[in-house]
C-alpha positions in Angstrom: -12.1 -11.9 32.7 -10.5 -10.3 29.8 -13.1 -10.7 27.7 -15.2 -8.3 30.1 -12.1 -5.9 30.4 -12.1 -5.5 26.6 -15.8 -5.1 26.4 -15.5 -2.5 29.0 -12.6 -1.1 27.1 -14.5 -0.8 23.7 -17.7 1.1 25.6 -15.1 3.8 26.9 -13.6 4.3 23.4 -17.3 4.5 21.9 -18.2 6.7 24.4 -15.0 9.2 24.3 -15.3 9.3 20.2 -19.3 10.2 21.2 -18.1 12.9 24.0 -15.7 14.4 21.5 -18.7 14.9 18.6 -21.2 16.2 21.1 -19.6 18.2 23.5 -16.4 19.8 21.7 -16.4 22.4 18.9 -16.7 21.6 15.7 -16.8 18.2 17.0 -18.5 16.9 13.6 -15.7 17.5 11.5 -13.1 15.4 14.4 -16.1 12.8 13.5 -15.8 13.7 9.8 -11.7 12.8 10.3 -12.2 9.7 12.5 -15.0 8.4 9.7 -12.4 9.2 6.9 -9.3 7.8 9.0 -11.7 4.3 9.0 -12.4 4.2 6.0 -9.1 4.5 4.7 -8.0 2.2 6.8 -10.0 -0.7 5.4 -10.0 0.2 2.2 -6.4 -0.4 2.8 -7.2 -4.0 4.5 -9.2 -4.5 1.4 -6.7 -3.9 -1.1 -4.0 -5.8 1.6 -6.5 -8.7 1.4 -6.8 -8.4 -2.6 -2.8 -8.3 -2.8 -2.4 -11.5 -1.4 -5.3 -13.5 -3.0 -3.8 -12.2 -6.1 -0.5 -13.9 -5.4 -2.0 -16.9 -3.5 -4.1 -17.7 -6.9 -1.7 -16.3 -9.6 -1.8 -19.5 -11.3 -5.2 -20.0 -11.0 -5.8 -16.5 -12.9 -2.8 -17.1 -15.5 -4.4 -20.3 -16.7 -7.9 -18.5 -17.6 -6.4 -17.6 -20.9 -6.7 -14.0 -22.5 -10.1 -13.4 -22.9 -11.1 -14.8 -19.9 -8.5 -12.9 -18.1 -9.6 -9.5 -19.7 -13.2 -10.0 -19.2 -12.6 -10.1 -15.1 -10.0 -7.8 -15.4 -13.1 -5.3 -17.2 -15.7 -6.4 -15.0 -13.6 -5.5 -11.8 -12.8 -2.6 -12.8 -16.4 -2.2 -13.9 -17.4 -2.4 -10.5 -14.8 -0.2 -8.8 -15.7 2.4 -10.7 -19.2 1.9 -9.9 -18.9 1.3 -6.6 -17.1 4.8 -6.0 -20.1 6.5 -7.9 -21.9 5.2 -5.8 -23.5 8.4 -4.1 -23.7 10.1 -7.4 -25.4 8.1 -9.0 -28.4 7.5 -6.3 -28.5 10.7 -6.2 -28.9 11.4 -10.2 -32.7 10.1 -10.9 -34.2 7.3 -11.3 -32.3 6.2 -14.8 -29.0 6.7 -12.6 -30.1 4.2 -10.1 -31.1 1.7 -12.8 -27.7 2.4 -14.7 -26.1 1.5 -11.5 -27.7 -1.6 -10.7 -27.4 -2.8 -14.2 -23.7 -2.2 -13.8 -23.2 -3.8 -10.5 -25.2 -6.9 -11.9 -23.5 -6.9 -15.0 -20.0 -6.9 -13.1 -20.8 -9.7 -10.8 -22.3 -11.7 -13.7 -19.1 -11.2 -15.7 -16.9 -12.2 -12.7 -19.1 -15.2 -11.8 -19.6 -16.5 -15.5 -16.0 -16.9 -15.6 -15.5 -18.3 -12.4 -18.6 -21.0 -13.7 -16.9 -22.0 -16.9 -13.3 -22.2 -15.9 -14.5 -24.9 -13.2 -16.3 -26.6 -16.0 -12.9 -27.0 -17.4 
């Protein structure tokens, strides 16, 4: 029975959020400040999430070595950096959007190539 009372729950919530953007003015920016509030939030859970995978698998990342250790260290940051461009750079021309997926490949090759060798190892 809960499970119908949440479900019922969640509509009401969707449908109040909706009410608010339609019917209230300058509803679209409360939508603009809900969609921000959101996102914040789990990019929050993300880095949260990264925190403790980091300290779970400190070892793990320690016995890389150096090199190894820089390379992931790039290519995450690589991606990051990227990934906030995101808009940007779809929006910049065609060479943009090739210079983004080249990056974005490039990153998650980097990443995965050391993951491959170290389990090699």
């Amino acid at each position: 029975m809960t499970g119908v009372t949440t479900t019922i729950r969640n509509i009401l919530i969707v449908c109040a959020i909706a009410a608010v953007i339609a019917f209230v003015p300058e509803g679209g920016t409360a939508a603009s400040v809900i969609g921000a509030a959101i996102s914040l939030a789990f990019l929050g859970s993300l880095g949260w999430v990264a925190s403790i995978l980091y300290r779970e698998h400190r070892d793990s990342i320690y016995l890389l070595g150096d090199g190894r250790r820089a390379i992931v260290y790039f290519a995450l940051a690589v991606l990051a950096v990227t990934l906030t461009a995101t808009q940007r750079m779809w929006n910049g021309g065609p060479l943009s959007e090739i210079a983004w997926l080249v990056l974005i490949g490039l990153g998650v090759y980097a990443v995965a190539a050391v993951i491959w060798t170290s389990r090699e190892q």
